[in-house]
Backbone bond lengths (Angstrom), bond angles and torsions (degrees), N, CA, C in turn:
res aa  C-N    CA-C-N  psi(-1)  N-CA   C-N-CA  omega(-1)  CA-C   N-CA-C  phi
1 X - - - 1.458 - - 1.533 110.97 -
2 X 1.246 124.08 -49.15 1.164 139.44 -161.09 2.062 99.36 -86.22
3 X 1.653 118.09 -14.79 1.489 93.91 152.08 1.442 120.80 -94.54
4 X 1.442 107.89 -9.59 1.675 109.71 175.82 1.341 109.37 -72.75
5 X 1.535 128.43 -23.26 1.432 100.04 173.79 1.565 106.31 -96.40
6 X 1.326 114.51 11.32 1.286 109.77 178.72 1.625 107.53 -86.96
7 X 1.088 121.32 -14.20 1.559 138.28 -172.15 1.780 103.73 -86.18
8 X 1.590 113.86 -51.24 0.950 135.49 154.34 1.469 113.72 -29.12
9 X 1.325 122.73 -85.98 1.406 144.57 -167.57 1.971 101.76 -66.47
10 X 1.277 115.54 -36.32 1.329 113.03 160.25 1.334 124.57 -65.96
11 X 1.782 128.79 -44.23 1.283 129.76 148.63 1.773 122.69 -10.43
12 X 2.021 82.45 -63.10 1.765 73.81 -148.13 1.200 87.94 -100.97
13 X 1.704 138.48 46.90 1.404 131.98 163.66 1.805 104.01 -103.45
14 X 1.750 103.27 -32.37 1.433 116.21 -178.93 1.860 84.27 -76.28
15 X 0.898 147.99 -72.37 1.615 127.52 -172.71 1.262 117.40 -48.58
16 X 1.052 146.11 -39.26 1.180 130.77 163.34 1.747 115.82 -54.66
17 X 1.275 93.27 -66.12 1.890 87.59 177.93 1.095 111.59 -37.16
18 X 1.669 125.18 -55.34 1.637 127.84 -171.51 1.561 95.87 -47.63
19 X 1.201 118.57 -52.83 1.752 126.99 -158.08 1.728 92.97 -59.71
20 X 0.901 126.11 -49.04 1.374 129.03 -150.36 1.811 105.85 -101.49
21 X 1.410 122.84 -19.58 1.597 132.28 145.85 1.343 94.42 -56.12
22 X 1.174 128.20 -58.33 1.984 104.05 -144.22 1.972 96.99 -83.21
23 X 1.633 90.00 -24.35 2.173 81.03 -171.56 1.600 93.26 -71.76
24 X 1.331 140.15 -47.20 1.025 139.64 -167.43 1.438 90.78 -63.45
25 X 1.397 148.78 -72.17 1.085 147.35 157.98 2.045 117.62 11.35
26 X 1.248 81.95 -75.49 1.588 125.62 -176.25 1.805 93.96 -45.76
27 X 1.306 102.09 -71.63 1.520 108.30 -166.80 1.578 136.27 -89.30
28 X 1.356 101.52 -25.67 1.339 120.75 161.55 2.268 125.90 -137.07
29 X 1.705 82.65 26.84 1.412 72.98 156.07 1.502 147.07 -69.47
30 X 1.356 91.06 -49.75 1.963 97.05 -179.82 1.364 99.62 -61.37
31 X 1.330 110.90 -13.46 2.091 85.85 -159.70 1.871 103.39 -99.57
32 X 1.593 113.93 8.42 1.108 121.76 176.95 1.310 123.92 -108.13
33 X 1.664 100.09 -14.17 1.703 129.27 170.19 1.689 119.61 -85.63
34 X 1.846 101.68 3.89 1.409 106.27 178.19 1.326 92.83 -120.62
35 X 1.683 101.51 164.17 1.039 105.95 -153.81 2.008 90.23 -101.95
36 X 1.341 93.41 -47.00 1.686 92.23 168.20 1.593 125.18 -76.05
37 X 1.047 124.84 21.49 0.902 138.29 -164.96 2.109 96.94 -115.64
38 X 1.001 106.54 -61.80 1.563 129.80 154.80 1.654 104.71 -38.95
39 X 1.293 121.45 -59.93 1.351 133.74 -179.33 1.796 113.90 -49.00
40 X 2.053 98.55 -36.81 1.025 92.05 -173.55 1.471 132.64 -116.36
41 X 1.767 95.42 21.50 1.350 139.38 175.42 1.593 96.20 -65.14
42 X 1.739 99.27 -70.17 1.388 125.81 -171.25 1.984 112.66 -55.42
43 X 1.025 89.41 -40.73 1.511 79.19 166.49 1.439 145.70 -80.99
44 X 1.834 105.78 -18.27 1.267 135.08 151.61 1.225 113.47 -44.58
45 X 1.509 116.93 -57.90 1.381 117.84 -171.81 1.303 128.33 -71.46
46 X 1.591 116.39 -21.07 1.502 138.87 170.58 1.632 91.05 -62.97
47 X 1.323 125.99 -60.28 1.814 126.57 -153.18 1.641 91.04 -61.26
48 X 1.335 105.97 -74.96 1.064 118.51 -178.93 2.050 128.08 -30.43
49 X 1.600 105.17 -44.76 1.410 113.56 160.39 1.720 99.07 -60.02
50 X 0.954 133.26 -63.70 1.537 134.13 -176.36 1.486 123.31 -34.72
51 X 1.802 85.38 -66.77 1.670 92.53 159.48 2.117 129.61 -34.49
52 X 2.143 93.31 -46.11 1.572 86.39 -152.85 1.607 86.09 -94.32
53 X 1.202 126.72 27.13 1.260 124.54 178.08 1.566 112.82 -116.51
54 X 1.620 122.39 -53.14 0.766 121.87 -164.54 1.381 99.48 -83.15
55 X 1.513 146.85 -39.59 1.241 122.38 177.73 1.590 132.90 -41.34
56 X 1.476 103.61 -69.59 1.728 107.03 146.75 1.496 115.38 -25.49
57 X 1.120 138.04 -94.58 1.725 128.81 -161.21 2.036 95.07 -56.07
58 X 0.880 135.52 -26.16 1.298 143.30 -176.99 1.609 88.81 -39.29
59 X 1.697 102.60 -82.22 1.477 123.24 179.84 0.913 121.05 -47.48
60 X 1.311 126.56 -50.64 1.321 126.69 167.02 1.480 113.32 -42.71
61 X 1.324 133.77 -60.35 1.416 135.96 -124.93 2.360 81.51 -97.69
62 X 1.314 123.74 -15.99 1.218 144.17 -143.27 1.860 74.50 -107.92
63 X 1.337 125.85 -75.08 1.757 117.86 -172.93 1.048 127.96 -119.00
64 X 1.444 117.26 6.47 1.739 114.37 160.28 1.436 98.31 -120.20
65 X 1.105 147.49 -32.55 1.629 132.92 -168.98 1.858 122.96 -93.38
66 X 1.315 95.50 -18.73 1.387 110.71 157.45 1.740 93.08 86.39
67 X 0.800 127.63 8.77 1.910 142.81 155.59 1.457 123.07 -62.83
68 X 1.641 119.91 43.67 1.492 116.80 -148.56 1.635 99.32 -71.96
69 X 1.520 117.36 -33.94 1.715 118.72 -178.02 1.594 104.56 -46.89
70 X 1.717 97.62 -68.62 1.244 113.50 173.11 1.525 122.97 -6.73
71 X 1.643 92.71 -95.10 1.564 106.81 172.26 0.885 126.42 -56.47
72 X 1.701 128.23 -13.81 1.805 101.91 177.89 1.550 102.86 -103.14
73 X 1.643 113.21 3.99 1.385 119.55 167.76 1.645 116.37 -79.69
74 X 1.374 121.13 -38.07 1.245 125.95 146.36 1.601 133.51 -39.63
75 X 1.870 118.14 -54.45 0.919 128.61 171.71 1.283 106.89 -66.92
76 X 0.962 141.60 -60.20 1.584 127.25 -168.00 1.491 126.45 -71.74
77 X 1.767 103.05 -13.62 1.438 103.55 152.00 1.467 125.50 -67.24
78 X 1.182 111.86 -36.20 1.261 124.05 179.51 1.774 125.22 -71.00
79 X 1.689 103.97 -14.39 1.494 104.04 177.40 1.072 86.11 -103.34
80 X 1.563 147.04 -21.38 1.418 128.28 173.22 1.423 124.04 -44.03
81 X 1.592 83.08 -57.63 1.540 94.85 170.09 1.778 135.30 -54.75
82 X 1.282 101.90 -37.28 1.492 119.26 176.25 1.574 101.67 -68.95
83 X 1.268 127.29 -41.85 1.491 122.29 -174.97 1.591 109.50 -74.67
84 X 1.643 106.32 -21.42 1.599 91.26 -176.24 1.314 113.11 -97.81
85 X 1.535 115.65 -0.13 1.737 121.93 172.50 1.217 91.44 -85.19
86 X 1.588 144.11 -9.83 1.210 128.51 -166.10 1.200 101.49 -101.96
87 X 1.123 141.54 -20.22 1.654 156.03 -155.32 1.245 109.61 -95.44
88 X 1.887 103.14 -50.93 1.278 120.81 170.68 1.743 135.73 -60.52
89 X 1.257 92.73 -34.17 1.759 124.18 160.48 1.289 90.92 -63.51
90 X 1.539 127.56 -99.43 1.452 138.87 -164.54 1.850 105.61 -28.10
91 X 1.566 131.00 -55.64 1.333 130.94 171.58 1.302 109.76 -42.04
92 X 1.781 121.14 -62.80 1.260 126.99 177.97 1.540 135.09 -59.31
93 X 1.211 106.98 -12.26 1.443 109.24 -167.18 1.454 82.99 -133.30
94 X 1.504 107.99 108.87 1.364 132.46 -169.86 1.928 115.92 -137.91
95 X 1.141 113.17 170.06 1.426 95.89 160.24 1.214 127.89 -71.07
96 X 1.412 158.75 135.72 1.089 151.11 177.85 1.694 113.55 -125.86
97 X 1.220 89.72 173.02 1.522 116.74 -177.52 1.645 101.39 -142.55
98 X 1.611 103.91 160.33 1.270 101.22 166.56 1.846 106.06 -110.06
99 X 1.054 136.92 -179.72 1.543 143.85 -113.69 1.805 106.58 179.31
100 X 0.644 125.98 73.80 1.730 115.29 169.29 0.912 111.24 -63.15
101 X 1.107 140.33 121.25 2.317 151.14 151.11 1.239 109.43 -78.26
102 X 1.187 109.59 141.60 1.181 136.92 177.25 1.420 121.37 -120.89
103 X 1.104 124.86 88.50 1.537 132.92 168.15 1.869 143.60 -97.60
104 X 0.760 134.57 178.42 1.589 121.52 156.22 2.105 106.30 -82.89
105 X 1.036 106.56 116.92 1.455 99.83 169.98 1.709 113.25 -62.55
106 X 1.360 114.85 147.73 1.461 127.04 141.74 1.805 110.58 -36.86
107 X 1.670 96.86 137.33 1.771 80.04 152.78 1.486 131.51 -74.98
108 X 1.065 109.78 -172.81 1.260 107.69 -170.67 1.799 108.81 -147.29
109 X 1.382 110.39 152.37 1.286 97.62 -179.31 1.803 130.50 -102.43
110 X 1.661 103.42 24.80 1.315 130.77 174.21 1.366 116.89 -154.56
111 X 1.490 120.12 136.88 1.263 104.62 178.04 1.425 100.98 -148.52
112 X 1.824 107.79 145.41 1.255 90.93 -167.29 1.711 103.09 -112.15
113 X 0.757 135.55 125.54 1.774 134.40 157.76 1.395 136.64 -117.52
114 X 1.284 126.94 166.93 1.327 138.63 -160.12 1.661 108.98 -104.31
115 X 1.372 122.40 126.74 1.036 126.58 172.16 1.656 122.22 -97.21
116 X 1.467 115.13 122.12 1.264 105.95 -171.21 1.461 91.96 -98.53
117 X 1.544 113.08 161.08 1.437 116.52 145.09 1.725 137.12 -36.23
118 X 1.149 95.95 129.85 1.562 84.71 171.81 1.730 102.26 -124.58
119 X 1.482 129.04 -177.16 1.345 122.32 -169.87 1.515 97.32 -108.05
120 X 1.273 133.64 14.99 1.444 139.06 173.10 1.370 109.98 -55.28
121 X 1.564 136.45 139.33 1.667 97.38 166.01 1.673 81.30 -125.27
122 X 1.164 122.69 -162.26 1.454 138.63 -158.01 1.803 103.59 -62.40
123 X 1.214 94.98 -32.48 2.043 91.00 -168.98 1.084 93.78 -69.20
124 X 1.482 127.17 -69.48 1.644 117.11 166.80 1.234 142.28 -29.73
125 X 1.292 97.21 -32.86 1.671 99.31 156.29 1.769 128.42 -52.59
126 X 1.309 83.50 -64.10 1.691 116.75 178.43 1.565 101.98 -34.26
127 X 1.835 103.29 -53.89 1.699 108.60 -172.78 1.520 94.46 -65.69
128 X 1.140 128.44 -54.38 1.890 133.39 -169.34 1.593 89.45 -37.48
129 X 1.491 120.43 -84.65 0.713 123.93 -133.21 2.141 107.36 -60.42
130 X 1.141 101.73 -27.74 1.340 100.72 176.20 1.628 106.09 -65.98
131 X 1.326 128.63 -63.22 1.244 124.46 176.22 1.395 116.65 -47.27
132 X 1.531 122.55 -26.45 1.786 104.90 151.75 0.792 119.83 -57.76
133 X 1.382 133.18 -55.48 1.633 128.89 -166.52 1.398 112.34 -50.76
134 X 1.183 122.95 -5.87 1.417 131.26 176.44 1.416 127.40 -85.70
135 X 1.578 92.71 -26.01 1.686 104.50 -178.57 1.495 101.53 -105.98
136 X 1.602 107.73 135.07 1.479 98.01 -174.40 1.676 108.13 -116.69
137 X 1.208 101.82 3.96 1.868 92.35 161.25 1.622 118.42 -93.89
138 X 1.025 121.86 151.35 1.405 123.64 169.55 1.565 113.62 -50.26
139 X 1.587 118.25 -76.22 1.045 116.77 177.58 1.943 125.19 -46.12
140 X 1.051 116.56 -22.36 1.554 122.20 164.85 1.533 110.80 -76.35
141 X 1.405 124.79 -31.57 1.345 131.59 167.54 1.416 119.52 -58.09
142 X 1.793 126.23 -61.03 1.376 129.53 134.74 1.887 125.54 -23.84
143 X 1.179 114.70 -40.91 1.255 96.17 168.93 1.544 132.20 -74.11
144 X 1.520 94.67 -27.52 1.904 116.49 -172.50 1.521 97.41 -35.84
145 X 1.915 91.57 -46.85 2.015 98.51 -164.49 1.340 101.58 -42.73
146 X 1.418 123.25 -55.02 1.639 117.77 -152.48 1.959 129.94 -55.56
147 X 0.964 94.99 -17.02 1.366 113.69 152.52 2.020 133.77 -91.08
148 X 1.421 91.68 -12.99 1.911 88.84 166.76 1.641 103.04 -95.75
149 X 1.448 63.72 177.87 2.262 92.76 156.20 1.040 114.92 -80.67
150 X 1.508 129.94 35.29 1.274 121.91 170.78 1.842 107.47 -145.05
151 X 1.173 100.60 18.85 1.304 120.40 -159.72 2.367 105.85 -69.60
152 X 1.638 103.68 -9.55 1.366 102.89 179.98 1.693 95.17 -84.92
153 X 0.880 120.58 -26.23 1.848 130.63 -165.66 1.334 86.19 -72.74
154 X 1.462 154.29 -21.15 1.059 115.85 167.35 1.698 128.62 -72.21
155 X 1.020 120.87 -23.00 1.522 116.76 164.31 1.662 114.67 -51.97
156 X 1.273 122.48 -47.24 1.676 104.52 173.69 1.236 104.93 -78.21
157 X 1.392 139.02 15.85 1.399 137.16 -178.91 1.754 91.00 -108.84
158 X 0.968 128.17 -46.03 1.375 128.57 -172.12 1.922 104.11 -76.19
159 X 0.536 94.91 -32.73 1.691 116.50 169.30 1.724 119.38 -59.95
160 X 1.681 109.51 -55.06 1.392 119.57 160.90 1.537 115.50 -63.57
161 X 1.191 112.86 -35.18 1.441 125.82 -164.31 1.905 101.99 -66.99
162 X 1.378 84.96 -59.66 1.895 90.81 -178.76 1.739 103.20 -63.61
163 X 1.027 153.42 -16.77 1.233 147.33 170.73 1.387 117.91 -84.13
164 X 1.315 105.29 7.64 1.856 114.57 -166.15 1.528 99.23 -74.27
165 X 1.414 102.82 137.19 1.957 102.05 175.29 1.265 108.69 121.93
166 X 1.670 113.70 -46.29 1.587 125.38 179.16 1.800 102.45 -123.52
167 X 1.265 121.25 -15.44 1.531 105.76 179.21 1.236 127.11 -65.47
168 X 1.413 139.06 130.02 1.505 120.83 -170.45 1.223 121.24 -122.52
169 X 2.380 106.28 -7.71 1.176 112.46 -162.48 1.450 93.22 -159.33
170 X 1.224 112.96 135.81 1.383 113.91 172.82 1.731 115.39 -119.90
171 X 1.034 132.38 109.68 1.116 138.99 160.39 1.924 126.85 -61.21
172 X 1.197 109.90 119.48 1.504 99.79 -168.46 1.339 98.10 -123.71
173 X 1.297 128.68 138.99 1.393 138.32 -157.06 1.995 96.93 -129.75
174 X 0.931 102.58 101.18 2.027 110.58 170.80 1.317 112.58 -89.49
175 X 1.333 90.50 179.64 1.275 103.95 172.99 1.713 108.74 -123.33
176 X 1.553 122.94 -142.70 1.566 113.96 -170.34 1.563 82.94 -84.63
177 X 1.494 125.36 -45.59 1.321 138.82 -137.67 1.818 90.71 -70.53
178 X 1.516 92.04 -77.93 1.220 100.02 -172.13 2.221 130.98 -64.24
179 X 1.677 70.17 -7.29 1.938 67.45 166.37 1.261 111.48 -55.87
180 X 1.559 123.94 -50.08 1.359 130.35 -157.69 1.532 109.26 -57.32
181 X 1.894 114.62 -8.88 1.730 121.93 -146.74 1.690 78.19 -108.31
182 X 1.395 128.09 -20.16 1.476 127.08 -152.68 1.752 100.99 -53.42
183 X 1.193 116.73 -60.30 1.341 125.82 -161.68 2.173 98.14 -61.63
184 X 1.401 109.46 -43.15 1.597 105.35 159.97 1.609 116.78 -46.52
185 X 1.238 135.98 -53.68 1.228 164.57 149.68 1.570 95.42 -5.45
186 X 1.023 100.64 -60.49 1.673 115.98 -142.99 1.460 71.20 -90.79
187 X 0.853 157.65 -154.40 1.619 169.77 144.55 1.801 120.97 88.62
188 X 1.612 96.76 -39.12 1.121 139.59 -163.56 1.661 97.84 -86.23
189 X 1.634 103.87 -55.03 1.517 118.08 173.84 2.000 111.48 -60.08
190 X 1.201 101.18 -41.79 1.432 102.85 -177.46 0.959 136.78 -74.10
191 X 1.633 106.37 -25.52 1.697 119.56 155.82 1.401 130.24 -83.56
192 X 1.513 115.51 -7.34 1.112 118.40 143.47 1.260 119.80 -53.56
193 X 1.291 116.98 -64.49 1.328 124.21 -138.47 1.950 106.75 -143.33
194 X 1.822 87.11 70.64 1.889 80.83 -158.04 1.526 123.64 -93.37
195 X 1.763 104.96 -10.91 1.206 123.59 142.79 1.646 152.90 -32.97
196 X 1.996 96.20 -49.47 0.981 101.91 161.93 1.317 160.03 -52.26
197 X 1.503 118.28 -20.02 1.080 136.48 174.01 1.343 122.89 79.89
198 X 1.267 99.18 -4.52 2.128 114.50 -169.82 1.631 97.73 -54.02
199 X 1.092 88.60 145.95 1.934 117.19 -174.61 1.814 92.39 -92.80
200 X 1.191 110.41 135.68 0.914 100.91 -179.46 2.149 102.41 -140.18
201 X 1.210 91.76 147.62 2.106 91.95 -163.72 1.793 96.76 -144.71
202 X 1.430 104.09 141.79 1.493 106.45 177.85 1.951 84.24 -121.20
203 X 1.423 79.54 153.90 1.810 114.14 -177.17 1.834 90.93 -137.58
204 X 1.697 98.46 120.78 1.597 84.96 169.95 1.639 105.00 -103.26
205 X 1.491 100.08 162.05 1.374 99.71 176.12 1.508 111.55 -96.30
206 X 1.204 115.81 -46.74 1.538 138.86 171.45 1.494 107.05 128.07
207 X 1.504 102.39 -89.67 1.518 111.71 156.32 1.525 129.65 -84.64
208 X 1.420 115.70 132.75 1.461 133.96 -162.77 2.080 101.93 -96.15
209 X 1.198 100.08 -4.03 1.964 122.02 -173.66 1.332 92.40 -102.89
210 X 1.277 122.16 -26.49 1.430 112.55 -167.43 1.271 108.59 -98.64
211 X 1.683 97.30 117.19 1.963 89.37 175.41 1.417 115.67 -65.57
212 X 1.614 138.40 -35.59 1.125 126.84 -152.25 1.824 101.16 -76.93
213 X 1.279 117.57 -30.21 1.326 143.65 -151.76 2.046 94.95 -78.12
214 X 1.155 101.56 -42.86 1.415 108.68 -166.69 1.954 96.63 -75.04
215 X 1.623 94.13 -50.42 1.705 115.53 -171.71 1.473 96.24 -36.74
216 X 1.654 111.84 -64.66 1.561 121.62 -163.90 1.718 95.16 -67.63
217 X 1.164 134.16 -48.15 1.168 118.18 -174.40 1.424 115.69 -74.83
218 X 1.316 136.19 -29.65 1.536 121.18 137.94 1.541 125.03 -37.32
219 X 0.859 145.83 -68.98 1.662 165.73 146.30 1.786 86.04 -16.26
220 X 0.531 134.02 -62.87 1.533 126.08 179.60 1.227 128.55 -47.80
221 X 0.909 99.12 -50.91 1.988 129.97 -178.63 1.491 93.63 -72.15
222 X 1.377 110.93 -48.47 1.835 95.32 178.43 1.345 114.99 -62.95
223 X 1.517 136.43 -42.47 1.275 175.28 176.47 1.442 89.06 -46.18
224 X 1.429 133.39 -75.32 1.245 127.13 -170.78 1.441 93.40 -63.41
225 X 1.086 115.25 -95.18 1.464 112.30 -171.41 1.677 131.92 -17.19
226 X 0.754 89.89 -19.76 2.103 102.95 171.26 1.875 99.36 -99.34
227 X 0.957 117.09 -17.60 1.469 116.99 -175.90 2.065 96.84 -77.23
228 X 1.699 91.36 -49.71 1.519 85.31 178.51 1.187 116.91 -85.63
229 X 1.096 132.68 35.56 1.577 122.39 -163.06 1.596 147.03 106.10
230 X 1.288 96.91 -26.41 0.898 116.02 -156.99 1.375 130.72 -105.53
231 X 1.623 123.34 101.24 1.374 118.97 -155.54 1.488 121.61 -62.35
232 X 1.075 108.32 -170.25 1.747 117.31 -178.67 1.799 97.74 -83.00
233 X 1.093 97.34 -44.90 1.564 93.07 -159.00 1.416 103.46 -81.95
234 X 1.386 126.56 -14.61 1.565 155.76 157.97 1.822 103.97 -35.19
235 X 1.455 97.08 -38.89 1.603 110.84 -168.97 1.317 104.59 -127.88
236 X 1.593 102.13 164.15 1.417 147.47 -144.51 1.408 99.63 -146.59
237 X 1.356 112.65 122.03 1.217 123.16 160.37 1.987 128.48 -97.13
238 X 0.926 121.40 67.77 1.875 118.89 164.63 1.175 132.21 -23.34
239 X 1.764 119.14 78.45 1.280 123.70 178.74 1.548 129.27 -60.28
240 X 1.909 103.34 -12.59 1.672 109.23 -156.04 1.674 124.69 -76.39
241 X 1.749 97.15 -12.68 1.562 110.33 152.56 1.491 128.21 -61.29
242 X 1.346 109.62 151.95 1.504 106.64 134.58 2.010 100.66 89.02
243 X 0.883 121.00 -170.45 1.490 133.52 -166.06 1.555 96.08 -74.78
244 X 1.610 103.30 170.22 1.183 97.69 172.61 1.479 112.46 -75.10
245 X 1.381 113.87 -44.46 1.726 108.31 170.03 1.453 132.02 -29.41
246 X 1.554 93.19 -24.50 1.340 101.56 -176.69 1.753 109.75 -73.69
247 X 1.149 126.17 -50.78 1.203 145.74 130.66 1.888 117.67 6.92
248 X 1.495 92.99 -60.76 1.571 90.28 -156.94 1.797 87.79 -103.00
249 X 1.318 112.38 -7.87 1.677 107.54 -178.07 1.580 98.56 -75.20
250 X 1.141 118.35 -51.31 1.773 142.14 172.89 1.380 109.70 -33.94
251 X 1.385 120.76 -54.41 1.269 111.26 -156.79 1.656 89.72 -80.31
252 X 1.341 99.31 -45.41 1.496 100.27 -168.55 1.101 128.08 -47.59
253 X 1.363 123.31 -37.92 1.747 133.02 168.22 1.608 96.16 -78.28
254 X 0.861 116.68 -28.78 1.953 111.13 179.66 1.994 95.65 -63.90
255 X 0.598 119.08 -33.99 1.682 124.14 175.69 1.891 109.09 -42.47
256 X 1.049 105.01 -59.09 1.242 127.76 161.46 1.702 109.00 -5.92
257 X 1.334 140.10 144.30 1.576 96.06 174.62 1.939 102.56 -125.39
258 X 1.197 69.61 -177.09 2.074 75.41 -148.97 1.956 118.85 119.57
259 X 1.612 85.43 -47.40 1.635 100.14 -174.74 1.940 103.92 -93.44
260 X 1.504 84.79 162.07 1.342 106.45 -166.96 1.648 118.94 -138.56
261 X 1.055 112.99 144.59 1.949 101.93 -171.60 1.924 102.39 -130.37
262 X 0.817 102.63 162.73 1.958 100.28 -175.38 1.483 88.12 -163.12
263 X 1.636 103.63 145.07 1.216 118.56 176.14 1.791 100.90 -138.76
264 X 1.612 108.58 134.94 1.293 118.76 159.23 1.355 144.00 -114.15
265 X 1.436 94.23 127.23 1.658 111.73 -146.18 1.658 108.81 -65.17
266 X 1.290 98.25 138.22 1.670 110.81 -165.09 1.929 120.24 -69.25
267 X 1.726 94.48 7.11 1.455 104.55 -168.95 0.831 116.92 -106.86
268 X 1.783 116.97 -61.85 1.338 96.19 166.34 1.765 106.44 -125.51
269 X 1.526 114.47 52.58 1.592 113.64 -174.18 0.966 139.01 73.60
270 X 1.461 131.58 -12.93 1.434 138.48 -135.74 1.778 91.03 -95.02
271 X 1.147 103.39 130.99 1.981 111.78 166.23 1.369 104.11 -82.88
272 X 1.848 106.48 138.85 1.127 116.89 -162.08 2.054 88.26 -139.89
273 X 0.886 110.33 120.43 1.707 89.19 154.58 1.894 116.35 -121.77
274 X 0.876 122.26 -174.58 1.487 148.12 -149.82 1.270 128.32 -146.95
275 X 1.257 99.10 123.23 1.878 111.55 166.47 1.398 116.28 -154.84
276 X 1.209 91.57 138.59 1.519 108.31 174.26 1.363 117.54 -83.33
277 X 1.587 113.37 108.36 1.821 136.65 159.65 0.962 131.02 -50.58
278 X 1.477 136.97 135.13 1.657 108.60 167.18 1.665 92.04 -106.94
279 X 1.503 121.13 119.52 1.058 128.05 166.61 1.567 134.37 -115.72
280 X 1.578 106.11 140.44 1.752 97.24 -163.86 1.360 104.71 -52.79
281 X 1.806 102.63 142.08 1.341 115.55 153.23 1.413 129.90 -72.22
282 X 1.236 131.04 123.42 1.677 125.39 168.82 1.269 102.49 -81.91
């Protein structure tokens, strides 16, 4: 009896904690996952000790201690202070909206992206790859694609390309279809770019429809990548593969902060990445 309610009483101590991780989670995660953010926790709490200290001895030192300079030199530091945490609150806590930006990203020294299928199968490759060896600029190599069956692979190729200098690892995320294309992938990547030395690793997801499937195989890719070294803010996530889910699963864990998402545009190439602002409303 006495281990069943111990099983019991262990149950509902792990539910509560879980309950009280995810609201704490929920409400003051990001702002405990920054580092200035922490910085500006810590300095709140200094004004604020000042504030609930120095008013009291203020008064005091003003009609029981007989310190009248004292205390009203104390007190009026102390409502200074209280009026400018109040001002400062009142500026900050505004109406808002949120804001998407659009910038050129930093490189980065990991990047993770999605490989879609293409209808190429290996003989076509074989022919590609000889007609590269023919072209000796990069950018004429990128164009060759636009006329094959392999012509979507240039966006994670244009994608590797802009990270060249600092990239060290590329993460490639499939699906059932396109696992089978991975080892093309890889081949395709090396004759581009055979110098580079980039590490290159597939994580399958299975299904590219399935949000949870994509989520965990994102979450993975971060997971490895911190195993080798490699920070969050280190990496870049590549939404321009894969389903649209893939897309809206991406940005959404890119929200996260630390992390970052970039998409390259199917027109004329250009890398773009993204974040969502919260900016005052007028």
């Amino acid at each position: 009896m006495f281990s069943s309610l111990k099983r019991i009483f262990e149950r509902r101590i792990k539910k509560i904690r879980n309950s009280f991780s995810r609201a704490f989670a929920a409400q003051l995660g990001h702002v405990f996952s920054d580092t200035y953010s922490l910085l500006a926790i810590w300095i709140i709490l200094i004004i604020f000790s000042l504030i609930a200290g120095w008013i009291p001895d203020g008064l005091s030192n003003i009609f029981f201690e007989n310190q009248p300079k004292k205390g009203i030199i104390m007190f009026v530091i102390a409502i200074i202070f209280l009026l400018l945490v109040l001002w400062t609150a009142k500026w900050i806590i505004h109406p808002y909206k949120y804001a998407v930006v659009s910038e050129d990203p930093s490189k980065k020294r990991a990047l993770i992206l999605f490989l879609s299928n293409v209808r190429g199968n290996q003989e076509k490759l074989e022919k590609l790859l000889n007609e590269l060896k023919k072209v000796e600029q990069l950018e004429g190599k990128l164009k060759e694609l636009n006329n094959t069956d392999f012509r979507s692979w240039r966006m994670p190729l244009e994608a590797v390309k802009y990270h060249l200098g600092k990239l060290e690892k590329v993460i490639v995320i499939t699906s059932n279809s396109s696992s089978e294309q991975f080892n093309m992938f890889s081949k395709l990547l090396e004759e581009f770019f055979p110098e580079k030395n980039i590490k290159l690793e597939e994580i399958k997801a299975g299904n590219f429809e399935d949000f949870n499937q994509v989520q965990e195989a994102i979450e993975k890719a971060y997971k490895k990548l911190k195993t080798d070294g490699i920070k969050e803010k280190d990496t870049i996530l590549d939404i321009t593969g894969g389903q649209k889910i893939v897309s809206i699963v991406g940005a959404l864990l890119s929200l996260n902060p630390g992390r970052e998402f970039e998409y390259v545009s199917t027109t004329n190439y250009s890398v773009k990445s993204y974040d969502v602002e919260i900016v005052k409303d007028n």
